[in-house]
PyMOL Python script that loads the backbone (N, CA, C, O; Angstrom):
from pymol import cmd

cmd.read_pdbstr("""\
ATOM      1  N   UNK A   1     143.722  35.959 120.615  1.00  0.00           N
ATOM      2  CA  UNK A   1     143.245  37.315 120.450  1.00  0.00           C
ATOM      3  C   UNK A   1     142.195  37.356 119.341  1.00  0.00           C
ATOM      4  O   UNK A   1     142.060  36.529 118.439  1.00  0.00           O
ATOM      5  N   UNK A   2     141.367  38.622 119.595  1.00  0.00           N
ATOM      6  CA  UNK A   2     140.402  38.453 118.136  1.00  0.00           C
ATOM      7  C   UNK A   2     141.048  39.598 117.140  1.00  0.00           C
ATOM      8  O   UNK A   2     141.883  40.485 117.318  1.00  0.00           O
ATOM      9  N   UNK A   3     140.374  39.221 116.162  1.00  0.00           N
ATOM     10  CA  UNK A   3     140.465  40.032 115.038  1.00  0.00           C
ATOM     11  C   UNK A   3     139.935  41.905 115.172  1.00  0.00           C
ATOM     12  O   UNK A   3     138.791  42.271 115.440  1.00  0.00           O
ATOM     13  N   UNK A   4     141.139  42.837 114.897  1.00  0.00           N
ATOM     14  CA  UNK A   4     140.817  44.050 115.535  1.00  0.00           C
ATOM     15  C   UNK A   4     141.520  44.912 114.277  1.00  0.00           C
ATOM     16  O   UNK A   4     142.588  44.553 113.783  1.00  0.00           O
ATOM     17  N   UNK A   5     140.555  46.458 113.686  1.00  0.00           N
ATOM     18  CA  UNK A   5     141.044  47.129 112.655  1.00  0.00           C
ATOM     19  C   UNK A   5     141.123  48.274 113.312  1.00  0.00           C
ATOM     20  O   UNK A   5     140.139  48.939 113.637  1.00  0.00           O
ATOM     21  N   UNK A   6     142.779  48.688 113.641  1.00  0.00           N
ATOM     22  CA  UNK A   6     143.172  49.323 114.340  1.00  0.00           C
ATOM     23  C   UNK A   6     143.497  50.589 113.688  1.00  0.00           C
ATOM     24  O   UNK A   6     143.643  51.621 114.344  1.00  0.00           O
ATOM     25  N   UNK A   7     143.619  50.541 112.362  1.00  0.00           N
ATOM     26  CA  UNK A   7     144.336  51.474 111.353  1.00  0.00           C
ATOM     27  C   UNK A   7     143.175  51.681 110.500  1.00  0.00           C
ATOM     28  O   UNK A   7     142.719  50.566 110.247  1.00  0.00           O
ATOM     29  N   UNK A   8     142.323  52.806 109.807  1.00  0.00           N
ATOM     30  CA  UNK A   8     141.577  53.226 109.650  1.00  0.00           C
ATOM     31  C   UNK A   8     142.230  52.712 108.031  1.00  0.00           C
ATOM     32  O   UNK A   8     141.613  51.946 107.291  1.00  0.00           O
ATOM     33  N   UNK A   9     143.018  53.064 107.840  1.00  0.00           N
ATOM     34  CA  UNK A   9     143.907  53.300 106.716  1.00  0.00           C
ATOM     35  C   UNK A   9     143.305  52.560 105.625  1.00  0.00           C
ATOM     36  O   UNK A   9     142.502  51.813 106.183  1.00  0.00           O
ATOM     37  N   UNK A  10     143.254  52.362 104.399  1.00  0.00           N
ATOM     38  CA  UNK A  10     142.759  51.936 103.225  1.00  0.00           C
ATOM     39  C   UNK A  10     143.501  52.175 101.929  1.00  0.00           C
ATOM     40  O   UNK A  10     143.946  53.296 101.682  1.00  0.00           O
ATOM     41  N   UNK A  11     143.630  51.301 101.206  1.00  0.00           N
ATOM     42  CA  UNK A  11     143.973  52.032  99.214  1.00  0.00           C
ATOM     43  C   UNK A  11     143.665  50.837  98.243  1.00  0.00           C
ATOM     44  O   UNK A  11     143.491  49.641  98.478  1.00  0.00           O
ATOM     45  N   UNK A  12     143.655  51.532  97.117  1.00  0.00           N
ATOM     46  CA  UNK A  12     143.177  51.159  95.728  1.00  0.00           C
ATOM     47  C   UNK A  12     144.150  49.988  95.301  1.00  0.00           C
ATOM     48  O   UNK A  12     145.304  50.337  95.548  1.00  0.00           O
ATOM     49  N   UNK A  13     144.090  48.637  94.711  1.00  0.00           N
ATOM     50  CA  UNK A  13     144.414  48.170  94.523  1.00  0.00           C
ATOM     51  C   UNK A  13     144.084  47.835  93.275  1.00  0.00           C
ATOM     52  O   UNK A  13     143.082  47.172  93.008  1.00  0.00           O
ATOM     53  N   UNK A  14     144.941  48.289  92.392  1.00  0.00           N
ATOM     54  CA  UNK A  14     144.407  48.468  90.772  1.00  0.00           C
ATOM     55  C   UNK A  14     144.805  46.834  90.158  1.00  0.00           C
ATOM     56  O   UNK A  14     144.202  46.286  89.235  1.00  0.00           O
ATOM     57  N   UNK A  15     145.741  46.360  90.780  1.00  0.00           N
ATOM     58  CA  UNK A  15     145.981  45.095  89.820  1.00  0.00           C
ATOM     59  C   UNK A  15     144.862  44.167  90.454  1.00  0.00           C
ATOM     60  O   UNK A  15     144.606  43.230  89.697  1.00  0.00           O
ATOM     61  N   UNK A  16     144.426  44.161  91.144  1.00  0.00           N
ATOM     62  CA  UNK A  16     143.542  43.067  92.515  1.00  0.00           C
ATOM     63  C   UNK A  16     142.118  43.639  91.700  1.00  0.00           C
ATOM     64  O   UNK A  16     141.332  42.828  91.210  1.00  0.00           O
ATOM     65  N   UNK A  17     141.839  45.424  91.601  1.00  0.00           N
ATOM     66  CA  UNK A  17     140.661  45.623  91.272  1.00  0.00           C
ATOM     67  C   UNK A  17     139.807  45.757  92.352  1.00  0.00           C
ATOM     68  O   UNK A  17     138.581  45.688  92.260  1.00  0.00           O
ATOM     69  N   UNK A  18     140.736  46.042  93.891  1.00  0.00           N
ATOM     70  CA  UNK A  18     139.687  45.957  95.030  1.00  0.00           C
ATOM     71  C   UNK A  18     140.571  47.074  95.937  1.00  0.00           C
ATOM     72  O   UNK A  18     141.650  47.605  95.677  1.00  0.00           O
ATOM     73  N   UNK A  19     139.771  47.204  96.990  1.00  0.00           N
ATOM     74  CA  UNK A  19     140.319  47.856  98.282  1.00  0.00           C
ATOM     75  C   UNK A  19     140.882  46.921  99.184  1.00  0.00           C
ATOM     76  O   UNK A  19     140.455  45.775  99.324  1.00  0.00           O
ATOM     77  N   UNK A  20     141.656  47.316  99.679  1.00  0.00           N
ATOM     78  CA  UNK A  20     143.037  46.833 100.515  1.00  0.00           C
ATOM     79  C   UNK A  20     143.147  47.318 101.608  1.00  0.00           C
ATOM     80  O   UNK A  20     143.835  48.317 101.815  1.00  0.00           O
ATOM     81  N   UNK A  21     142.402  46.618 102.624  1.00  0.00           N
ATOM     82  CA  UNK A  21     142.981  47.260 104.258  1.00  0.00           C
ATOM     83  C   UNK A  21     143.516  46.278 105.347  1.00  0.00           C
ATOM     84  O   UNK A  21     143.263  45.123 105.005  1.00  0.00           O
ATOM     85  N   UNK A  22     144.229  46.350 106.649  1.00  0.00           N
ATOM     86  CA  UNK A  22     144.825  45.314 107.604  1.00  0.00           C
ATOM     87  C   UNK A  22     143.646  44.980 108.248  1.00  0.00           C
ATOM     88  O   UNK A  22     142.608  45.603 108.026  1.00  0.00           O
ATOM     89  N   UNK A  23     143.705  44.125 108.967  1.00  0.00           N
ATOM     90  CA  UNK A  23     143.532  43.712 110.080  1.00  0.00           C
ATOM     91  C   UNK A  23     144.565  43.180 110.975  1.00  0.00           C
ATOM     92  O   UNK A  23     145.613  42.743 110.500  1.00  0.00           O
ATOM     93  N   UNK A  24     144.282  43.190 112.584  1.00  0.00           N
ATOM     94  CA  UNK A  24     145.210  42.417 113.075  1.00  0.00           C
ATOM     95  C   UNK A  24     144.638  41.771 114.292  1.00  0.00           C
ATOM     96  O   UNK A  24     143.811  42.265 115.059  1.00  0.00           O
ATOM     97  N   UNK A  25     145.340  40.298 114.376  1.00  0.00           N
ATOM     98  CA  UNK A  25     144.903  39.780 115.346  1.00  0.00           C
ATOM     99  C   UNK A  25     146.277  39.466 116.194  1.00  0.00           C
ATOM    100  O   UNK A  25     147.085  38.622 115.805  1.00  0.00           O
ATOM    101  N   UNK A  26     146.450  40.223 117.376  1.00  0.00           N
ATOM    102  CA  UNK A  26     147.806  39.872 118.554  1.00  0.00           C
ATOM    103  C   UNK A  26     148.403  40.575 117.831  1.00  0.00           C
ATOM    104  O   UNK A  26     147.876  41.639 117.508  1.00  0.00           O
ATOM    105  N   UNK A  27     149.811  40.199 117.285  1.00  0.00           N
ATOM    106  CA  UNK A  27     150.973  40.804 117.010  1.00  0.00           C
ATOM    107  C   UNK A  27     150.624  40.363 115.003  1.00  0.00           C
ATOM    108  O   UNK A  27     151.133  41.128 114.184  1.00  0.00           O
ATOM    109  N   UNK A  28     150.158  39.696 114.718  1.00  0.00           N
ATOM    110  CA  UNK A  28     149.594  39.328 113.411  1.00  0.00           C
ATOM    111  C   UNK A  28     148.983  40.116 112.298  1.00  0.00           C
ATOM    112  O   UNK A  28     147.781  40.368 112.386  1.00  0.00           O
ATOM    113  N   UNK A  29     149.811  40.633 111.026  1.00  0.00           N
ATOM    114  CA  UNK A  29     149.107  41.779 110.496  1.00  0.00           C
ATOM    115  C   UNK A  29     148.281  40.428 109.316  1.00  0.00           C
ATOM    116  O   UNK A  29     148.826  39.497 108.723  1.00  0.00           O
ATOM    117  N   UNK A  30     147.077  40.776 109.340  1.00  0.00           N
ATOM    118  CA  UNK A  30     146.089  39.779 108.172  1.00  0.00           C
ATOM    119  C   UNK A  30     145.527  41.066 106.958  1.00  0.00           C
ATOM    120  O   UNK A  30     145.316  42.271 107.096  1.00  0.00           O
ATOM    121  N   UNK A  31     145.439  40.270 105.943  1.00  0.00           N
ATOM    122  CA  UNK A  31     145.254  41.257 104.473  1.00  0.00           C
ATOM    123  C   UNK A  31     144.148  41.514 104.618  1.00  0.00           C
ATOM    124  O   UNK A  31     143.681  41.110 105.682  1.00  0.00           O
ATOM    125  N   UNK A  32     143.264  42.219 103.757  1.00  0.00           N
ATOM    126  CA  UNK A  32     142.073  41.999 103.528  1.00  0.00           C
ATOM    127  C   UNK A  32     142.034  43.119 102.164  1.00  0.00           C
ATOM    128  O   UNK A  32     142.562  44.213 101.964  1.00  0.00           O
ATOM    129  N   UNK A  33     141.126  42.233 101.364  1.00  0.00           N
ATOM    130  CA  UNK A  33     141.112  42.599  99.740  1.00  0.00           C
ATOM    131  C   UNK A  33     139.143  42.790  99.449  1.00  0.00           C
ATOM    132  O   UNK A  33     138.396  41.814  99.518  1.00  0.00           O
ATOM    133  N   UNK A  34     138.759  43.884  99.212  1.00  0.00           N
ATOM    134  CA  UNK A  34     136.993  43.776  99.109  1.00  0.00           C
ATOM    135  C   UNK A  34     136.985  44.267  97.700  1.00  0.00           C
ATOM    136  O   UNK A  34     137.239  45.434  97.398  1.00  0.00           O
ATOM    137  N   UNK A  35     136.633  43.173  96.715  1.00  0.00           N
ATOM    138  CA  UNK A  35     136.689  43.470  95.210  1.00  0.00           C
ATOM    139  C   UNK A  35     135.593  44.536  95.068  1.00  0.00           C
ATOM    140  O   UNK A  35     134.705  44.755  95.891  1.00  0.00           O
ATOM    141  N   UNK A  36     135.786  45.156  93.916  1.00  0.00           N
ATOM    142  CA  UNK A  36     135.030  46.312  93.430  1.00  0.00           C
ATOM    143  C   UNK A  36     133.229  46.290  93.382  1.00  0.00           C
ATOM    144  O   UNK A  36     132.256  47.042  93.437  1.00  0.00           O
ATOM    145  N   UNK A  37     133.759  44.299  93.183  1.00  0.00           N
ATOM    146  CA  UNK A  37     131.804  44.274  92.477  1.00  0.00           C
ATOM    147  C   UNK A  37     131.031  44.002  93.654  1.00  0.00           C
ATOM    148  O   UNK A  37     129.818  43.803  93.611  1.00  0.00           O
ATOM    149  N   UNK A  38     132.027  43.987  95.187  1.00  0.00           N
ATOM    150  CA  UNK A  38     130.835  44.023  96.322  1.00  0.00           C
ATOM    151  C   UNK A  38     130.850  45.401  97.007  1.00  0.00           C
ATOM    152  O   UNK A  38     130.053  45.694  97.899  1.00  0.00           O
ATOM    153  N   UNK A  39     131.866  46.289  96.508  1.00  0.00           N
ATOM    154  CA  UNK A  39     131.201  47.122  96.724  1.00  0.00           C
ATOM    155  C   UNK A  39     130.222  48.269  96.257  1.00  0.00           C
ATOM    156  O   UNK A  39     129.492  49.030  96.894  1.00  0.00           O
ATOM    157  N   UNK A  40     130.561  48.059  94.459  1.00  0.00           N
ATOM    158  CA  UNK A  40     129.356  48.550  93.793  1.00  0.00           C
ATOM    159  C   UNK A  40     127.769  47.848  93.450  1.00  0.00           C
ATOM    160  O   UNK A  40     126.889  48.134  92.639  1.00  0.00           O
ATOM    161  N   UNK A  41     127.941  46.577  94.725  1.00  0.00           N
ATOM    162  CA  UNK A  41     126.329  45.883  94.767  1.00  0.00           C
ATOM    163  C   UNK A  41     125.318  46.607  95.343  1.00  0.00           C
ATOM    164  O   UNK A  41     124.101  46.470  95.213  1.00  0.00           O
ATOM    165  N   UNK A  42     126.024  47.485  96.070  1.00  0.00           N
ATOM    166  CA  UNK A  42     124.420  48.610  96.741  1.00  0.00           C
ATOM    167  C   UNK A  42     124.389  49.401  95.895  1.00  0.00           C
ATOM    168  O   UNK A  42     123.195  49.664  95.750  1.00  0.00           O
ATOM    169  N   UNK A  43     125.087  50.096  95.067  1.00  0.00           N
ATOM    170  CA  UNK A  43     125.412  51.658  94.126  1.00  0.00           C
ATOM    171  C   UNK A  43     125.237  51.123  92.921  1.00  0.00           C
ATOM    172  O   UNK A  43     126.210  50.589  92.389  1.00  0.00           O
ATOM    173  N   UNK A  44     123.954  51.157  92.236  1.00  0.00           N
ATOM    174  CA  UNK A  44     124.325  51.529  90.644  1.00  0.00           C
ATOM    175  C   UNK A  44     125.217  52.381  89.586  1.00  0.00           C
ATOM    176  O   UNK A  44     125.674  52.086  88.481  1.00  0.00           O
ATOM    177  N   UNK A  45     125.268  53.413  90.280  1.00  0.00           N
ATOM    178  CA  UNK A  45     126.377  53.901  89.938  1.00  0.00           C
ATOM    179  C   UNK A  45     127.744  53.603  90.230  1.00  0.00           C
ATOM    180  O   UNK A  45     128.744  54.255  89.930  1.00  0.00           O
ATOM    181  N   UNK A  46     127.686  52.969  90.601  1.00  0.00           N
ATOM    182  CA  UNK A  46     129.265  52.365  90.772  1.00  0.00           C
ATOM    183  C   UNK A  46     129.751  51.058  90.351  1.00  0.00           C
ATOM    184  O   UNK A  46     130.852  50.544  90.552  1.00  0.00           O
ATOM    185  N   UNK A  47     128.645  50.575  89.678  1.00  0.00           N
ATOM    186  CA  UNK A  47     128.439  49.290  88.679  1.00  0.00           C
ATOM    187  C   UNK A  47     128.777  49.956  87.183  1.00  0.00           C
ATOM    188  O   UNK A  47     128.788  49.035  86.366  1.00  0.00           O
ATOM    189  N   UNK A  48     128.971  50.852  86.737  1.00  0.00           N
ATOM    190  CA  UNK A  48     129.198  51.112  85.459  1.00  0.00           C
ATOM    191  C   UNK A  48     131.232  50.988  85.729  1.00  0.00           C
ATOM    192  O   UNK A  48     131.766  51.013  86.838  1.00  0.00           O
ATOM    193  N   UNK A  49     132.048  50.852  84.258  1.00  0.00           N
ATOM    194  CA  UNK A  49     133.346  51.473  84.771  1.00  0.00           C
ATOM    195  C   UNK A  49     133.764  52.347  84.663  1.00  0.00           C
ATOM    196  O   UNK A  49     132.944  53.254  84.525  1.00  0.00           O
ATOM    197  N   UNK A  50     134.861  52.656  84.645  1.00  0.00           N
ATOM    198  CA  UNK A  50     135.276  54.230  84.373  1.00  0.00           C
ATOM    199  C   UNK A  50     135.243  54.760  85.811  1.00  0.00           C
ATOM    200  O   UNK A  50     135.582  55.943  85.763  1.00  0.00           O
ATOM    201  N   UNK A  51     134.993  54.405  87.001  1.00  0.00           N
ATOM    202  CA  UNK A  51     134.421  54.854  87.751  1.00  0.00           C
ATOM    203  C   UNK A  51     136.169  55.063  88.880  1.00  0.00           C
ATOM    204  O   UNK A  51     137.162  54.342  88.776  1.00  0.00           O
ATOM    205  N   UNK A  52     136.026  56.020  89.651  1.00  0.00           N
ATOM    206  CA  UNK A  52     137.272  56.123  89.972  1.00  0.00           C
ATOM    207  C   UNK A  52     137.844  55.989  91.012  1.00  0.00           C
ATOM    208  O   UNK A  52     137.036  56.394  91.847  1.00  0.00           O
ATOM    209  N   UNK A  53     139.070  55.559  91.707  1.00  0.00           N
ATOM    210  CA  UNK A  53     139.727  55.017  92.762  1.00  0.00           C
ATOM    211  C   UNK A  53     139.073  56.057  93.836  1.00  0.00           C
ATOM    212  O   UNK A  53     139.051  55.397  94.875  1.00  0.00           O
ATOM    213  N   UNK A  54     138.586  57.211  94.091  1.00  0.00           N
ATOM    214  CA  UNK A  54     138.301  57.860  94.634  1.00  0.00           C
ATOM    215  C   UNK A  54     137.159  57.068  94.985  1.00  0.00           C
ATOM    216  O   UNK A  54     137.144  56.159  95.815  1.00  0.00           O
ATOM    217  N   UNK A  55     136.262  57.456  94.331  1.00  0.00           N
ATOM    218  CA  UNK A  55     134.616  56.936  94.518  1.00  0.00           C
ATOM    219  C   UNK A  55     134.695  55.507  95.156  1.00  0.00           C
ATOM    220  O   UNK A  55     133.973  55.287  96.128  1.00  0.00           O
ATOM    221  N   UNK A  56     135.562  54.468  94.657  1.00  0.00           N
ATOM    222  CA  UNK A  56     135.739  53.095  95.446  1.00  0.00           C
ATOM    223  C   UNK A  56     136.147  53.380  96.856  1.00  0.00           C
ATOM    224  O   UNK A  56     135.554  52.726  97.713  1.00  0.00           O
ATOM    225  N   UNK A  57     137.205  54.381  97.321  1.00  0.00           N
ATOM    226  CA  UNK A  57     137.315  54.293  98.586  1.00  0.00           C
ATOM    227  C   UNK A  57     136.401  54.642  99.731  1.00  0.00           C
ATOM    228  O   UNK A  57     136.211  54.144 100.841  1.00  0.00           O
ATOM    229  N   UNK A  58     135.684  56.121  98.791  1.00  0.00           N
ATOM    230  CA  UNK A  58     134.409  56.561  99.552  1.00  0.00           C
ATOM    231  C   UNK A  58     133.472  55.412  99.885  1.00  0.00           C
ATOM    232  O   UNK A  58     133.089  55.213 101.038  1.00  0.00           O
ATOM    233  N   UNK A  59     133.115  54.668  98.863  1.00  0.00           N
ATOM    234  CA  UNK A  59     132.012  53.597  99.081  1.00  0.00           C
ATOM    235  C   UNK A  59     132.902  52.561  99.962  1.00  0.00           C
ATOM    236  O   UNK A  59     132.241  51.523  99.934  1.00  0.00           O
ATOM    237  N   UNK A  60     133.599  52.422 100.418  1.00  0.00           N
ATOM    238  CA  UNK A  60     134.074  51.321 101.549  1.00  0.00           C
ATOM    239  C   UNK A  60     134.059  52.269 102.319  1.00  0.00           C
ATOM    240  O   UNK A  60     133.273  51.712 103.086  1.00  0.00           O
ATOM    241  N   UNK A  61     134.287  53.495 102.935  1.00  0.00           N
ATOM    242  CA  UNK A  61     134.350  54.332 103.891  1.00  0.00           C
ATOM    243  C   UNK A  61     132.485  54.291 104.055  1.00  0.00           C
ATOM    244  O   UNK A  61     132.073  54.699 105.141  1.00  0.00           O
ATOM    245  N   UNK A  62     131.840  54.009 103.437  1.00  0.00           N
ATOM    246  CA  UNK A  62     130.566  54.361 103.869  1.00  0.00           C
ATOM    247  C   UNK A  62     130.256  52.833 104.147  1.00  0.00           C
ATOM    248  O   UNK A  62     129.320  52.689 104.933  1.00  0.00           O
ATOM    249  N   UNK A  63     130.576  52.172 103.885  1.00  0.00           N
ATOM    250  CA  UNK A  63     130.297  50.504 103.871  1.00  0.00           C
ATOM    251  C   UNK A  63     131.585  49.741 104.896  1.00  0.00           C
ATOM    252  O   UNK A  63     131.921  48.562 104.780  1.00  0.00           O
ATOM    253  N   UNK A  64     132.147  50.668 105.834  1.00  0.00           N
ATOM    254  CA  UNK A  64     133.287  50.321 106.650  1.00  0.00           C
ATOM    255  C   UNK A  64     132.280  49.155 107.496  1.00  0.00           C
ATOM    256  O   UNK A  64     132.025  48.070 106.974  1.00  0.00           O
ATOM    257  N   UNK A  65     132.003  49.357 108.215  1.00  0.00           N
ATOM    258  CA  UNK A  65     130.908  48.537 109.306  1.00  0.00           C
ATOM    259  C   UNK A  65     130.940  46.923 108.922  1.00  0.00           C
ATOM    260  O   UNK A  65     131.431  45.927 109.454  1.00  0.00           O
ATOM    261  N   UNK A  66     129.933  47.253 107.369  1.00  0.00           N
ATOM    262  CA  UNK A  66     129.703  45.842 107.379  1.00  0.00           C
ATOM    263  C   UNK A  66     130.679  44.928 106.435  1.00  0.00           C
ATOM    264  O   UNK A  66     130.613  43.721 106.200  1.00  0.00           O
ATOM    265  N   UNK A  67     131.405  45.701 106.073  1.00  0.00           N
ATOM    266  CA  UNK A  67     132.623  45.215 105.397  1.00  0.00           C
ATOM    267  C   UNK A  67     133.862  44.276 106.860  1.00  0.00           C
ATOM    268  O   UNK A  67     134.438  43.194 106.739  1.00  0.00           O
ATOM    269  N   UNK A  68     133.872  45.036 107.823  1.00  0.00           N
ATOM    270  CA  UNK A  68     134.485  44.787 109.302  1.00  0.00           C
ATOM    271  C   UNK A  68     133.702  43.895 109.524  1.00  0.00           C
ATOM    272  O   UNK A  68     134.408  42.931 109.821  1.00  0.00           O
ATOM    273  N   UNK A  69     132.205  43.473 109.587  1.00  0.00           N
ATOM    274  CA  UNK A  69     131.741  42.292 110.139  1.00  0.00           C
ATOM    275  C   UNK A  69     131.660  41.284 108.839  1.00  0.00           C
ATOM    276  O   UNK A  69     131.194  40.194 109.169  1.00  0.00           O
ATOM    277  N   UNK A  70     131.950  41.364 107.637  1.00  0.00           N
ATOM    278  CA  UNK A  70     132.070  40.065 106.880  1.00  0.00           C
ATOM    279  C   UNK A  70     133.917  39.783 106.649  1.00  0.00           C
ATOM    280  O   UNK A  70     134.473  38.934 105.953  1.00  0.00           O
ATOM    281  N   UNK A  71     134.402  40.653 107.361  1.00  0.00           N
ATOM    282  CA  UNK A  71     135.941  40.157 107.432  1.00  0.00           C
ATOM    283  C   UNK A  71     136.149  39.022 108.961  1.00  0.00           C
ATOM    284  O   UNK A  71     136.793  37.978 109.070  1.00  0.00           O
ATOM    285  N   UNK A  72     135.365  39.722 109.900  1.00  0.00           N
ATOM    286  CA  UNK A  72     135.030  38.633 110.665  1.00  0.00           C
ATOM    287  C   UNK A  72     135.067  37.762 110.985  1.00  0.00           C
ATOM    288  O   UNK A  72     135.877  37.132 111.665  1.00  0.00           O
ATOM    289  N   UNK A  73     133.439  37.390 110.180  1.00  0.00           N
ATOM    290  CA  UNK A  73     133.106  36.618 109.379  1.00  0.00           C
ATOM    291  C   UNK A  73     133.826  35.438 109.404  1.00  0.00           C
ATOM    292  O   UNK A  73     133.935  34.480 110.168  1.00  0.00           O
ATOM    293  N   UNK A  74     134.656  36.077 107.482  1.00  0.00           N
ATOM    294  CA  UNK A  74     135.213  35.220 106.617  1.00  0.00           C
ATOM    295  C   UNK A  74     136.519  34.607 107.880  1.00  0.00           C
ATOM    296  O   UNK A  74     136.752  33.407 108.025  1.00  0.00           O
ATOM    297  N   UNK A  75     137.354  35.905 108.813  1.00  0.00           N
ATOM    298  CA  UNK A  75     138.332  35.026 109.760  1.00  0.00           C
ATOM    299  C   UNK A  75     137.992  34.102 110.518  1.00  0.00           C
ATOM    300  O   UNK A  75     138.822  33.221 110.739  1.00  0.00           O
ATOM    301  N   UNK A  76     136.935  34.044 111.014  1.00  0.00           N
ATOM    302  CA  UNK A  76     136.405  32.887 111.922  1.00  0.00           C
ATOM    303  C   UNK A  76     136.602  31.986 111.521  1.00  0.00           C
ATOM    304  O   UNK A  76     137.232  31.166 112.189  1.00  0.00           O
ATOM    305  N   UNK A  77     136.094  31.634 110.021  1.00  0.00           N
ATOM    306  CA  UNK A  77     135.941  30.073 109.647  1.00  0.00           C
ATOM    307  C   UNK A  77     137.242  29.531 109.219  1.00  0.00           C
ATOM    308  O   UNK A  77     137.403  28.374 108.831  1.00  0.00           O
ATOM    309  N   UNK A  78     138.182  30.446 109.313  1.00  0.00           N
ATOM    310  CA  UNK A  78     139.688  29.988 108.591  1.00  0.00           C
ATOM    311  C   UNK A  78     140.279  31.081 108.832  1.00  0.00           C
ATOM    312  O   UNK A  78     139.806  32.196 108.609  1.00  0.00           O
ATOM    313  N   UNK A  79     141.841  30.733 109.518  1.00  0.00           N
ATOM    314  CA  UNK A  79     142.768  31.743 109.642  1.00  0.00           C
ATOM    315  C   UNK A  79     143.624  31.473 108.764  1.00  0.00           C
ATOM    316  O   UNK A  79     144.227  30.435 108.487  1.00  0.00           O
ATOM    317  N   UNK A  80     143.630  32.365 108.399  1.00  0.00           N
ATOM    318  CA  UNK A  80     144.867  32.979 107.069  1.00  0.00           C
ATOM    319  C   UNK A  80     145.449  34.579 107.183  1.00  0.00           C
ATOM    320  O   UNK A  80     144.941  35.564 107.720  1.00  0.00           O
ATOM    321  N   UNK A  81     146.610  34.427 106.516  1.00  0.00           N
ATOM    322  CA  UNK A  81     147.493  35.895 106.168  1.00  0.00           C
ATOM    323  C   UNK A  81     146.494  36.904 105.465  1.00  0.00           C
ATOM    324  O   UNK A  81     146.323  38.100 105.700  1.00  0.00           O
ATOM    325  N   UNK A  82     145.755  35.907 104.341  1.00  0.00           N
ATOM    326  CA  UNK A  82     144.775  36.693 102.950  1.00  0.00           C
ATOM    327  C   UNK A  82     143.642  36.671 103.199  1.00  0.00           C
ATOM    328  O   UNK A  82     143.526  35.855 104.114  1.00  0.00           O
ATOM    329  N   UNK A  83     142.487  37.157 102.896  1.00  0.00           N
ATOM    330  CA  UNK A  83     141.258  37.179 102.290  1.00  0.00           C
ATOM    331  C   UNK A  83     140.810  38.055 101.602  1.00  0.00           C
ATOM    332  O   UNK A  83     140.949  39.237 101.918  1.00  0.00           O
ATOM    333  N   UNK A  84     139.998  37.564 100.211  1.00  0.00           N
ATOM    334  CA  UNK A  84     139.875  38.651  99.126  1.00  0.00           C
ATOM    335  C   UNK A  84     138.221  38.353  99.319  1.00  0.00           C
ATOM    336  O   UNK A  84     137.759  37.293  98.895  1.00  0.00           O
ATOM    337  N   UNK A  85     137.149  39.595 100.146  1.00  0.00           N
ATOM    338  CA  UNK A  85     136.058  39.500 100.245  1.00  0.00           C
ATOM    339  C   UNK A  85     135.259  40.162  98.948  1.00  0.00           C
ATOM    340  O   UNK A  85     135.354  41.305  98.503  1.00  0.00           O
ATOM    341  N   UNK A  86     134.374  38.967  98.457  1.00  0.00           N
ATOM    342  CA  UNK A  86     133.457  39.127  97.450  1.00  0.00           C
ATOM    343  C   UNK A  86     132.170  39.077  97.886  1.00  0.00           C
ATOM    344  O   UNK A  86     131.811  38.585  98.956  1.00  0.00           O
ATOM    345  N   UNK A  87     131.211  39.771  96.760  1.00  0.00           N
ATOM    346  CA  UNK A  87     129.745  40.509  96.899  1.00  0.00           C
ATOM    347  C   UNK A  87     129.337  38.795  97.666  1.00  0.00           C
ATOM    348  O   UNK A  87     128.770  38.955  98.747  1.00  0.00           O
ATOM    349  N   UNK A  88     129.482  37.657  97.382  1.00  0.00           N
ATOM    350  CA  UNK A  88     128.981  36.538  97.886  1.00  0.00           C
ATOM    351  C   UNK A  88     129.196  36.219  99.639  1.00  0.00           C
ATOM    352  O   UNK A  88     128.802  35.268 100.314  1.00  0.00           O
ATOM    353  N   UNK A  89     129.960  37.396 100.008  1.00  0.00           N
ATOM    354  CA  UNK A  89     130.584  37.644 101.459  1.00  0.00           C
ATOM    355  C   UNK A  89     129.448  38.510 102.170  1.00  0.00           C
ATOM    356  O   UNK A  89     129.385  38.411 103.395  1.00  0.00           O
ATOM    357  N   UNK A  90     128.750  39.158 101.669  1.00  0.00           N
ATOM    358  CA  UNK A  90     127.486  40.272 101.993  1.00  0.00           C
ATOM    359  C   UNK A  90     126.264  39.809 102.065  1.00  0.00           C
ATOM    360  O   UNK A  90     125.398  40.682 102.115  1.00  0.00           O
ATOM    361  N   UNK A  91     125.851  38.535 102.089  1.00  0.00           N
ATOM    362  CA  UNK A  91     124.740  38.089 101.570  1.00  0.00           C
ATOM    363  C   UNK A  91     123.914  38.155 103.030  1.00  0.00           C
ATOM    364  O   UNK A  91     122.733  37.812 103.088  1.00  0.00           O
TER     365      UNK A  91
END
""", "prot")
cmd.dss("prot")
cmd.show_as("cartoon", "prot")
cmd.util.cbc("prot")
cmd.orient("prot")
């Protein structure tokens, strides 16, 4: 089966410092972790800190797409339970 994000669903992951959503492939739930600093690489403003769990989720809600094609991606070349996608995942 391929890799499919069936659950819109998302949250803040304060100890990780990233957003946290499933994927699943077949009956298989897979992690997926997108640290803060790829998603404040398009937003200057979202490169400063202080900045708040709110505003991080919005910016993956606006960056859903290509965040879904570098999870992809990163599953293609290796199946695993985890992946914690960094700004070096966007390139």
């Amino acid at each position: 089966m391929a890799l499919a994000f069936l659950n819109p669903s998302r949250s803040f992951d304060t100890a990780r410092n990233a957003v946290r959503f499933v994927g699943h492939d077949g009956m298989f739930e897979v992690l997926f972790f997108v640290e803060v600093g790829a998603l404040g690489k398009s937003d200057t403003a979202l490169q400063s800190s202080g900045v708040s769990e709110t505003r991080w989720l919005s910016s993956f809600d606006a960056l859903r797409t290509s965040i879904h094609d570098a999870a992809h991606k990163a599953y293609s070349h290796r199946r695993r339970p985890t992946y914690t996608l960094t700004a070096a995942d966007f390139r």
